[in-house]
Structures are given as C-alpha cells and as structure tokens.
Phi, psi and omega in degrees: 000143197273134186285101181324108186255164140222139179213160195249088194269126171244129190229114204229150187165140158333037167305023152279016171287122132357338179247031161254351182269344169280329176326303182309279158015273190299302193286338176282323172293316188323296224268038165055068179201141204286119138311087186222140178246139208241309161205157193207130188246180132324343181205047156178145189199133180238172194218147172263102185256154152212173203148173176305157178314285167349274193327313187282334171266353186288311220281346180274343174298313167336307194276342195264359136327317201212145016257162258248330184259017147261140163224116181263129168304302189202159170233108176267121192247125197231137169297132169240094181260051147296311148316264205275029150271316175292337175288334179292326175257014164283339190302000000 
C-alpha cells in the first residue's frame, strides 16, 4: 500500500483563465485524490491535495502541463503533516 500524503501546492503562474480551477478539480478526481483550494489570484493559487503519495506527484506533473490556457511557473509543496500522521496511525 501506498503512503498516504497531504500536501500544500502553492502554484504561481499566469493562472487567470477561468477553466483552470475546474481543470484542478477534475485531475484530482480522475487520480482519486481530495482536492480544496484555499486561495486564488491571477498569478497564485494554492490547493490542499491528499491521497497516495505516487498519485500527489502525478497530480503536480499534471498542473504543470496542463491545461494549454495557463502557464504555471513554479510549484512550491510544502507537507501538511497533520492529515497524514493521523491516517498513518489509523493504519
């Protein structure tokens, strides 16, 4: 089984198209992973993700690909281990 993560993705970039916060959304339910967006600018957007580990890096390969009417600069990840001491000592 795979190790359970939460993390904090602060995502700087040209983010202002309107279809990227459903875009986040959508790729995080694809990869069966909890999603909450906390705050969001035209150049900064920060997203709460959890989920398997593997899966939280697919999803940062993801934001910086995609989709075509954005260009993200950098992902700063910062661990929130709060989340995922408790799920580890629910294991």
């Amino acid at each position: 089984m795979s190790d359970f993560a939460a993390e904090r993705f602060a995502i700087s970039g040209d983010l202002g198209s309107p279809v990227f916060v459903p875009w986040v959304e959508r790729h995080a339910r694809r990869l069966g992973l909890a999603a909450s967006i906390s705050e969001r600018s035209p150049t900064r957007m920060q997203v709460r993700i959890e989920g398997p580990a593997e899966l939280v890096d697919a999803m940062e390969v993801g934001c910086l690909l995609g989709p075509i009417e954005v260009w993200v600069d950098d992902i700063a990840r910062e661990p929130l281990n709060d989340r995922a001491a408790n799920r580890t000592a629910d294991a």
